[in-house]
C-alpha positions in Angstrom: 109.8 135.6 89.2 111.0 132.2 89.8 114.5 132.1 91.4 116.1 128.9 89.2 115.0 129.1 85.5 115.8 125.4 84.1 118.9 125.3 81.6 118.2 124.0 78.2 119.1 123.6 75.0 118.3 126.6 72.5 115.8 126.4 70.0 116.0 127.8 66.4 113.0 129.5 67.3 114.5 131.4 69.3 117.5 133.4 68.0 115.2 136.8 67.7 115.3 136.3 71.5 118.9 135.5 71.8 119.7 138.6 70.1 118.0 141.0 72.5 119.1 139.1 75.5 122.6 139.6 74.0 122.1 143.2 73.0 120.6 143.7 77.0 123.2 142.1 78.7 126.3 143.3 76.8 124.6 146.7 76.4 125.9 147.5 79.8 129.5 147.5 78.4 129.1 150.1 76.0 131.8 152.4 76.4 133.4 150.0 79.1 134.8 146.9 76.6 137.2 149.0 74.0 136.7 147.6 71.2 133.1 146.9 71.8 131.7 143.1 72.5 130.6 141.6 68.7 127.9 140.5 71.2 126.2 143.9 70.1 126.8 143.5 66.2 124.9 139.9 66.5 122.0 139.5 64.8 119.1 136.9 64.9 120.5 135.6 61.7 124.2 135.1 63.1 122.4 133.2 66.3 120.5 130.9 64.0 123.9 130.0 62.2 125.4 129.5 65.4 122.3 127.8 66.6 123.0 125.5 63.4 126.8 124.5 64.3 127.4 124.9 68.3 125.6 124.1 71.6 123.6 127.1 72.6 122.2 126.8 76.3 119.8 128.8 77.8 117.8 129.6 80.8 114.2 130.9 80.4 111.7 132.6 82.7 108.5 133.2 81.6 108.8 132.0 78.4 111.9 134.1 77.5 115.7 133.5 77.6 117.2 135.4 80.8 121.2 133.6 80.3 122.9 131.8 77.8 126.3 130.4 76.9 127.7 128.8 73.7 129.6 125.6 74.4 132.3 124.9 71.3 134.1 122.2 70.2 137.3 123.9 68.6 139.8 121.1 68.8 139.6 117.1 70.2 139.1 117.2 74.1 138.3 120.8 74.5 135.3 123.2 74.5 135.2 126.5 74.7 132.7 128.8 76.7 131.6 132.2 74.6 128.9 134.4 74.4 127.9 134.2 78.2 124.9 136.4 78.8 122.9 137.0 81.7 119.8 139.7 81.1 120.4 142.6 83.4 117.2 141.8 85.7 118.9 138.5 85.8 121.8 139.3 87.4 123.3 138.5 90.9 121.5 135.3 91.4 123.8 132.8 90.3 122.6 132.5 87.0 126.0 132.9 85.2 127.5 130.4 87.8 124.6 128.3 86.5 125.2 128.6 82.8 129.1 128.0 83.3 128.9 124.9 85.4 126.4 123.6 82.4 128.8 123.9 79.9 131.5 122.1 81.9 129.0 119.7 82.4 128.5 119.1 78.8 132.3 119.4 78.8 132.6 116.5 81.1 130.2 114.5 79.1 132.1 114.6 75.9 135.3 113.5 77.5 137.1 116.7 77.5 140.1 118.1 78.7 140.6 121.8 79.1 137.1 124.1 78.8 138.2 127.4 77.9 136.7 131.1 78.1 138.1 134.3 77.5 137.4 137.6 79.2 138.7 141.0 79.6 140.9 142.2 81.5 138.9 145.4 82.8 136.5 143.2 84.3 138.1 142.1 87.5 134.4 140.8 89.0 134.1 138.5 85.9 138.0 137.8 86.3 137.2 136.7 90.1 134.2 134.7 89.8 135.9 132.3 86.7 138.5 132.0 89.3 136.4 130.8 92.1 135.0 128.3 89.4 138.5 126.9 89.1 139.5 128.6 86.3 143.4 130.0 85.7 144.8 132.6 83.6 146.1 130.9 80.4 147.6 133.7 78.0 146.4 137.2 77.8 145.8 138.4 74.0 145.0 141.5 72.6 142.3 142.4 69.6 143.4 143.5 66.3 144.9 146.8 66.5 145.5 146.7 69.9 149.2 146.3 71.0 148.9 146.0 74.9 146.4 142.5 75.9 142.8 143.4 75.6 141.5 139.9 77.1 142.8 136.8 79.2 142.5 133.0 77.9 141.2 131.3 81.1 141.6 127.2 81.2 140.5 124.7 83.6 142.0 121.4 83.4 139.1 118.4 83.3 140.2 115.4 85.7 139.8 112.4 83.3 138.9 114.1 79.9 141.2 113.3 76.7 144.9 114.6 76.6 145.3 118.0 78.3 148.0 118.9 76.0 146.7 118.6 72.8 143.4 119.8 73.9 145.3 123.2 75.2 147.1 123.8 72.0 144.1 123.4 69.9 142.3 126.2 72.0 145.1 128.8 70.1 144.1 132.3 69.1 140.8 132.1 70.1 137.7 130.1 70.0 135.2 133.5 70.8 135.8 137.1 71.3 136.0 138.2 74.8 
């Protein structure tokens, strides 16, 4: 298997594919993420909406997505990272690195401020690696019904993108579901 599958754009062809890379990545969570990732009530109708309105990226191998990230634009100057998959025979070679630093470059490219993600919080390695991408704990949240935080907003500022504060305050609740 190659080592570096290019990074493109999605296809509409190929939200079927998206959906089982989703499904096979956030699979591992069951019974870890409470509540459970909406990753795993996606279907390849939901991806083709999405596929419709956002930037979808991928990385394929072999014909067939192995990561992906959805790069959002939820309020002037910022984007928002969601949805970041990596397939489980995928993982631990810089792939999700990869994906993120794609969407920041897209980020860059649109002039923007703050890109955003969200995570939760009983996923320290996730927690550690957004950090070493430059990434800092914004607000933690919790999901509805929950009364303790669930998940952590993570920002990190974009030298030279629109203004910072407005971009921030448009991020609010949340632009994805950790």
């Amino acid at each position: 298997m190659p080592d570096a599958p290019a990074i493109r754009r999605a296809a509409p062809s190929e939200s079927e594919a998206l959906c089982a890379l989703l499904h096979a990545a956030f699979g591992a969570y069951r019974g870890v993420l409470v509540p459970e990732s909406g990753a795993l009530r996606e279907t390849p109708a939901s991806i083709a909406e999405r596929l419709a309105r956002e930037h979808v990226l991928v990385a394929g191998a072999e014909g067939a997505p192995v990561a992906t990230v959805t790069v959002e634009r939820p309020a002037p100057g910022a984007v928002y990272l969601g949805r970041l998959a990596v397939h489980p025979d995928w993982q631990r070679r810089g792939l999700a690195e990869r994906m993120i630093t794609a969407g920041e470059a897209m980020a860059r490219a649109e002039g923007a401020a703050v890109l955003a993600l969200d995570v939760r919080l009983c996923l320290p390695g996730n927690i550690r690696l957004f950090e070493r991408l430059g990434f800092r704990e914004a607000r933690r949240m919790a999901h509805p019904g929950f009364t303790e935080p669930t998940f952590m907003r993570m920002e990190k500022r974009l030298a030279g993108g629109a203004s910072e504060a407005g971009a921030s305050a448009g991020l609010g609740r949340g632009g994805g579901e950790a």
